[in-house]
MIDOSE-1310 file (N, C-alpha, C; in nm, 2 decimals, decimal comma, always signed):
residues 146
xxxx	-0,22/-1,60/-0,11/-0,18/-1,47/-0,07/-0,23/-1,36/-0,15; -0,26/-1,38/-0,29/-0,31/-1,31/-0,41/-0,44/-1,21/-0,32; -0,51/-1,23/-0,23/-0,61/-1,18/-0,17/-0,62/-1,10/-0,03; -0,51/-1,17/-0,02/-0,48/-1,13/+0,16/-0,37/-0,96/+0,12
xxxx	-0,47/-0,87/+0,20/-0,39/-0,73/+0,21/-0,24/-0,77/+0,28; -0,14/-0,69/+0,19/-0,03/-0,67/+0,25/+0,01/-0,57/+0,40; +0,00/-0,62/+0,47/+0,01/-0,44/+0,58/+0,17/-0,43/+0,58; +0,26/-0,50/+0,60/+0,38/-0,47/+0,61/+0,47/-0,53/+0,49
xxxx	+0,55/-0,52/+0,41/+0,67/-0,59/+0,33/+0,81/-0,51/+0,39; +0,85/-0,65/+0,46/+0,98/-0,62/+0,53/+1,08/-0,66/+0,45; +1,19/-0,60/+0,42/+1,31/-0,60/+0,30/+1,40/-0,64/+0,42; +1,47/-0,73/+0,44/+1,61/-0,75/+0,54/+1,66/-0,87/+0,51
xxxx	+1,80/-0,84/+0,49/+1,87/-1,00/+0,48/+1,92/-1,05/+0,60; +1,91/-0,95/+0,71/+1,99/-1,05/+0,83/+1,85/-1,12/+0,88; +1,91/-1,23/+0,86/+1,80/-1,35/+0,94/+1,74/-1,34/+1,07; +1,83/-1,27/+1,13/+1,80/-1,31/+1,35/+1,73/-1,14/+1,28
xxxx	+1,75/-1,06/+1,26/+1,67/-0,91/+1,27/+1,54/-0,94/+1,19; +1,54/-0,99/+1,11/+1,40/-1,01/+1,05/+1,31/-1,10/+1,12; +1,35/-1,19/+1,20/+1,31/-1,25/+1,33/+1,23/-1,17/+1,41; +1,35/-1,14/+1,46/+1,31/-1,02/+1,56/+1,17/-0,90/+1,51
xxxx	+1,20/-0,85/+1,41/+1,10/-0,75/+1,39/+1,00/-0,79/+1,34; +0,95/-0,98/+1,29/+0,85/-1,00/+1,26/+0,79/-1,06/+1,41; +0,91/-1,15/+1,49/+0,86/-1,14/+1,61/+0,74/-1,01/+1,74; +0,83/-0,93/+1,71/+0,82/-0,76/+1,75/+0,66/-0,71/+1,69
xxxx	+0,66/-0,74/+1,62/+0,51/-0,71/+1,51/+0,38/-0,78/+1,58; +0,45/-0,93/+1,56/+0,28/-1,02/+1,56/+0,31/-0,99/+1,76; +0,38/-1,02/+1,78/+0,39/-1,01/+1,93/+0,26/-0,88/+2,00; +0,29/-0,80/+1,93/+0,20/-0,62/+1,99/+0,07/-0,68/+1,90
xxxx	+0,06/-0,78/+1,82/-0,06/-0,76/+1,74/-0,11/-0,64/+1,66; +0,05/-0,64/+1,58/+0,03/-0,47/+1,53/+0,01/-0,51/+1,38; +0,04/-0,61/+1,29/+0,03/-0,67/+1,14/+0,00/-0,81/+1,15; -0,14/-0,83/+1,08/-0,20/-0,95/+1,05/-0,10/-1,03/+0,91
xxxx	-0,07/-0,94/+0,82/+0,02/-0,94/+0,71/+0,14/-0,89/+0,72; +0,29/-0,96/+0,71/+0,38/-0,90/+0,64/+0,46/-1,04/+0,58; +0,49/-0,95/+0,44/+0,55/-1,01/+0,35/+0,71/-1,01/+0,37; +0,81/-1,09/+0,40/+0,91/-1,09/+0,43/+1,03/-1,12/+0,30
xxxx	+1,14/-1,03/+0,26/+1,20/-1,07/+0,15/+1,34/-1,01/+0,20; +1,42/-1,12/+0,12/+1,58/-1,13/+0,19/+1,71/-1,03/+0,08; +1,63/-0,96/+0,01/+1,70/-0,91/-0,05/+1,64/-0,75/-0,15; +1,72/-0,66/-0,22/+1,65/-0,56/-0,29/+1,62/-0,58/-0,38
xxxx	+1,66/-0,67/-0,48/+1,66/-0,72/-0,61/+1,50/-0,78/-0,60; +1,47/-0,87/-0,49/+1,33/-0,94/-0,43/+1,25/-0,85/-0,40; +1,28/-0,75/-0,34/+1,16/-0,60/-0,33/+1,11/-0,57/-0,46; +1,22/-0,53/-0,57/+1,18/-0,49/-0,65/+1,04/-0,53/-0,73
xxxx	+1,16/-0,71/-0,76/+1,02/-0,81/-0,84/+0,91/-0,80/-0,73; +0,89/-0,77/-0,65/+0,78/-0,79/-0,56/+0,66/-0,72/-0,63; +0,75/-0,59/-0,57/+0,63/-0,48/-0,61/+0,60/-0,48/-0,76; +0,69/-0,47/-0,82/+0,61/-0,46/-0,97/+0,60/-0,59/-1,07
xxxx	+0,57/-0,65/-0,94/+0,52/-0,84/-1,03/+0,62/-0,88/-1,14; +0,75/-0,85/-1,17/+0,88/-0,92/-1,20/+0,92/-1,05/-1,15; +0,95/-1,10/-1,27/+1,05/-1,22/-1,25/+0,92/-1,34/-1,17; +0,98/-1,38/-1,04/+0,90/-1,49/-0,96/+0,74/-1,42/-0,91
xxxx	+0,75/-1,34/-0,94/+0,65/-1,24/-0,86/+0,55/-1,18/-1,00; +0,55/-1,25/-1,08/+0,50/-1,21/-1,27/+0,37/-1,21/-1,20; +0,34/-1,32/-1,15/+0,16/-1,38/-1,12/+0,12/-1,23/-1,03; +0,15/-1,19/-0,98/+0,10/-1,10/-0,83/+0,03/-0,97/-0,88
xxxx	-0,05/-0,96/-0,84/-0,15/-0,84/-0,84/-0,05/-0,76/-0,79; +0,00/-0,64/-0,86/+0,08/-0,55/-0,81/+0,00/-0,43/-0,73; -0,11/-0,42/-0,77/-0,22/-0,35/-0,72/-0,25/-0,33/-0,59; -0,24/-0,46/-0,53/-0,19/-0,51/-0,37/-0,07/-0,51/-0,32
xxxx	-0,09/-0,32/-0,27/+0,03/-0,27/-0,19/+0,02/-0,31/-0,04; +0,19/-0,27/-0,03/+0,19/-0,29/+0,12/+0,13/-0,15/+0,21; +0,12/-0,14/+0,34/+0,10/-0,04/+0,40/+0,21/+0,03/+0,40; +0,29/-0,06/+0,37/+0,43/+0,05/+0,47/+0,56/-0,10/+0,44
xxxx	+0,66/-0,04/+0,41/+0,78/-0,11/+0,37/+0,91/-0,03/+0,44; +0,91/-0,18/+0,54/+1,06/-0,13/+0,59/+1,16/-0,23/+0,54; +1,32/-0,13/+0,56/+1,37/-0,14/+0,44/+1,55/-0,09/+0,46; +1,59/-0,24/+0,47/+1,74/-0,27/+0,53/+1,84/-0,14/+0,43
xxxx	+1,92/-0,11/+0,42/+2,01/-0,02/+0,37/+2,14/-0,14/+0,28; +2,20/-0,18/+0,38/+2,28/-0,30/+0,36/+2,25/-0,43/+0,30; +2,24/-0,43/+0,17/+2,18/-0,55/+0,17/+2,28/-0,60/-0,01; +2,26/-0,79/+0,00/+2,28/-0,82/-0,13/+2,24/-0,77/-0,29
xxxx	+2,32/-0,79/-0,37/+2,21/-0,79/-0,49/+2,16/-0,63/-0,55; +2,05/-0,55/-0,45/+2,04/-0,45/-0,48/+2,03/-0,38/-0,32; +2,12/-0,27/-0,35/+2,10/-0,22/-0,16/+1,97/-0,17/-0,13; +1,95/-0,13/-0,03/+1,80/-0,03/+0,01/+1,79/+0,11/-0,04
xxxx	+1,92/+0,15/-0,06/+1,88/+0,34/-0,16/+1,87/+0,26/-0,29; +1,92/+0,22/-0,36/+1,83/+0,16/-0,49/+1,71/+0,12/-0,46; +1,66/+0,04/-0,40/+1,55/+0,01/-0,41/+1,42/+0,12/-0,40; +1,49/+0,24/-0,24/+1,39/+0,32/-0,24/+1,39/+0,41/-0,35
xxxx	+1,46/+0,44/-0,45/+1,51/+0,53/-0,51/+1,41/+0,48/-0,64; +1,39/+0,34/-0,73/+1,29/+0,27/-0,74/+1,16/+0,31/-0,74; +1,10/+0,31/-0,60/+0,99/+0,28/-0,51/+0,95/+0,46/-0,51; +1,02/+0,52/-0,47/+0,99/+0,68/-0,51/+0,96/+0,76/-0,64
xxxx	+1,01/+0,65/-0,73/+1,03/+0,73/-0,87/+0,89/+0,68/-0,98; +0,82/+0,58/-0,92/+0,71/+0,51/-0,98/+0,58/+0,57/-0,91; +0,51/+0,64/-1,04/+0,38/+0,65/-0,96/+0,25/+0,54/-0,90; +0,30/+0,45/-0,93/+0,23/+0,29/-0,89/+0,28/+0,25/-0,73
xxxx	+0,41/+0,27/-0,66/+0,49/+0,28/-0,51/+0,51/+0,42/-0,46; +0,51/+0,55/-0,52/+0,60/+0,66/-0,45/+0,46/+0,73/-0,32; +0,32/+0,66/-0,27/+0,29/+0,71/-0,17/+0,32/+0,60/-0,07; +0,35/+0,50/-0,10/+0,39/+0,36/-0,02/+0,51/+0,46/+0,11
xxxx	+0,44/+0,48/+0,23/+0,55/+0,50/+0,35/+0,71/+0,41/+0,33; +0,80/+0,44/+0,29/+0,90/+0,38/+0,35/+0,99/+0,38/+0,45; +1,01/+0,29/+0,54/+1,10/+0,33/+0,67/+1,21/+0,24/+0,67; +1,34/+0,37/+0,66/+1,48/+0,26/+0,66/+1,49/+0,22/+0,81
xxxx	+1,49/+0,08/+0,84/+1,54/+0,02/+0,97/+1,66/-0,02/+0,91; +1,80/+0,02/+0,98/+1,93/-0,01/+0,97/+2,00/-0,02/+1,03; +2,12/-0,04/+1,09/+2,24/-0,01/+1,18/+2,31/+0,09/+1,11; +2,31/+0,13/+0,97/+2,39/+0,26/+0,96/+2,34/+0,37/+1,02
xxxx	+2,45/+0,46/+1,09/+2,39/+0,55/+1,14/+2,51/+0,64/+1,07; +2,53/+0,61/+0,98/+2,64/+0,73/+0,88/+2,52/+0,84/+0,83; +2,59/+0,97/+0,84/+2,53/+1,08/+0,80/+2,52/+1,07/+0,69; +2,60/+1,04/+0,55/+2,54/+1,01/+0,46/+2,42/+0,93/+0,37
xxxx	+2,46/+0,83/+0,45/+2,34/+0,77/+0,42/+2,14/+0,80/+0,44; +2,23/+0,85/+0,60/+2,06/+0,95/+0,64/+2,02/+1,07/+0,55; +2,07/+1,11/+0,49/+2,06/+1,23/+0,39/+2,00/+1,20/+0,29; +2,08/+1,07/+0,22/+2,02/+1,00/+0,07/+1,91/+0,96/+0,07
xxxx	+1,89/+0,88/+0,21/+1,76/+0,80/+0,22/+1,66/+0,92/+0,24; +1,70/+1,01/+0,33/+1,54/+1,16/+0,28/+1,52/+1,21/+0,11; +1,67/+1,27/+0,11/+1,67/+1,32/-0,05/+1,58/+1,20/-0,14; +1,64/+1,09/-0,10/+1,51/+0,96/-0,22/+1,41/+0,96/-0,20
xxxx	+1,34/+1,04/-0,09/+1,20/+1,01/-0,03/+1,17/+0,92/+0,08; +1,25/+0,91/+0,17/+1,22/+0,77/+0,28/+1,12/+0,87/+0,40; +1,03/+0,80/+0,46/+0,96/+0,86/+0,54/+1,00/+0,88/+0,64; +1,07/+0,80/+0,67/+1,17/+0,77/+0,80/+1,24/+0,66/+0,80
xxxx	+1,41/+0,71/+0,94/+1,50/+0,66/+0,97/+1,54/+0,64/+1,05; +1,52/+0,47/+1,06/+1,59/+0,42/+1,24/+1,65/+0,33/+1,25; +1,76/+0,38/+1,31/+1,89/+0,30/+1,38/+1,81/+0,19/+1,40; +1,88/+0,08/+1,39/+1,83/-0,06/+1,47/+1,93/-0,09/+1,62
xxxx	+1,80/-0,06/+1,73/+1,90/-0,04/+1,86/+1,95/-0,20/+1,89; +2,03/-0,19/+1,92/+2,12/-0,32/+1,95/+2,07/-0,44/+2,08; +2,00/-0,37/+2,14/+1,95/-0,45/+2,29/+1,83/-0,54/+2,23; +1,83/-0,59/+2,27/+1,66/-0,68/+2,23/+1,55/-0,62/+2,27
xxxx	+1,53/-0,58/+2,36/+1,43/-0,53/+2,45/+1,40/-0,37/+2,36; +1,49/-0,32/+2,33/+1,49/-0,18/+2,27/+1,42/-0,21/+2,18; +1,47/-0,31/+2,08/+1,45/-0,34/+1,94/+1,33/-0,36/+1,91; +1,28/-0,42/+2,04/+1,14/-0,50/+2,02/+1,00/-0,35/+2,05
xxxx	+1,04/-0,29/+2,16/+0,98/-0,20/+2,15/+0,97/-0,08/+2,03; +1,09/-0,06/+1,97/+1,10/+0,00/+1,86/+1,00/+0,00/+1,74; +1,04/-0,16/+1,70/+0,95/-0,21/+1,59/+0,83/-0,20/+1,65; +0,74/-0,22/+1,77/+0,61/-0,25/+1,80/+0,58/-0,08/+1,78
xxxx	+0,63/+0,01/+1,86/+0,60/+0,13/+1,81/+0,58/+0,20/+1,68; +0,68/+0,16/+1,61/+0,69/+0,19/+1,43/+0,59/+0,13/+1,37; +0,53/+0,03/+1,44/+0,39/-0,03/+1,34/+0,31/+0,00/+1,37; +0,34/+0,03/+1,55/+0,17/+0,13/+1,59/+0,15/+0,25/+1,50
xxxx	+0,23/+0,32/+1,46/+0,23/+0,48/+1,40/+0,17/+0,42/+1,29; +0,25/+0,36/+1,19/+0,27/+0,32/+1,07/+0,10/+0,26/+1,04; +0,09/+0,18/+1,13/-0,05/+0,08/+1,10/-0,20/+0,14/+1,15; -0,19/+0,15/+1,26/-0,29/+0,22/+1,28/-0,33/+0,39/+1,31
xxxx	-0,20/+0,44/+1,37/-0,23/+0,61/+1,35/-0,18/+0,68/+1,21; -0,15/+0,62/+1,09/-0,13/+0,70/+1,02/-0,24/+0,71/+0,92; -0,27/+0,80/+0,86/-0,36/+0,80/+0,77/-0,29/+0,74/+0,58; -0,31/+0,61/+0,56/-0,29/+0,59/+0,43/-0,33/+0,66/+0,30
xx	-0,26/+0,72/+0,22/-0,36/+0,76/+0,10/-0,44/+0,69/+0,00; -0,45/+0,60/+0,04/-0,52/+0,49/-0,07/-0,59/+0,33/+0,06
């Protein structure tokens, strides 16, 4: 993996949604790469080669990290909060995929720097469209800075 570009690192502990949205991804043929991790604490070591992740070229960013809110260990505003504050992650796009649709939360996650924020719609069909769209923007029409 040490060689293979990361395009997506997806942060989610629910099992069937991380399914789904890696389903949702390879399905559109929108990410040849995504790195999948079940927790924030696992984001972190990810990105800056911590802990199980000591070996990893940190250098080898993702395109774009989407990024559960709810989660064990360490939530998703920690983590983005993190991910923002380091000049090594803070051009890394982040997009919170969540089910919170609490106004506070939407606030914190811009104030920390999130690029964007989307409800996770509840239908399958919705869902799947959703994510295929978010990786079209994300993947191919956005311009990366690096």
């Amino acid at each position: 993996m040490e060689n293979t570009e990361i395009e997506i690192l997806l942060v989610e502990d629910n099992r069937n949604d991380a399914e789904l949205t890696i389903r949702a991804l390879t399905k559109g043929k929108i990410a040849n790469s995504i790195v999948h991790l079940q927790d924030g604490a696992m984001a972190i070591n990810f990105l800056f080669g911590l802990g199980d992740f000591a070996h990893r070229n940190i250098n080898n960013r993702p395109k774009i990290i989407l990024l559960d809110l709810k989660m064990p260990k360490v939530d998703g505003l920690e983590v983005l909060k993190k991910i923002k504050s380091d000049d090594l992650t803070k051009k890394i796009p982040v997009v919170i995929l969540t089910s919170s649709k609490e106004n506070p939360d939407i606030e914190r996650a811009y104030a920390l720097g999130a690029n964007s924020y989307i409800v996770k719609p509840v239908e399958f069909d919705s869902f799947a469209k959703s994510i295929s769209d978010l990786g079209f923007y994300w993947l191919l029409l956005n311009q990366n800075p690096y």
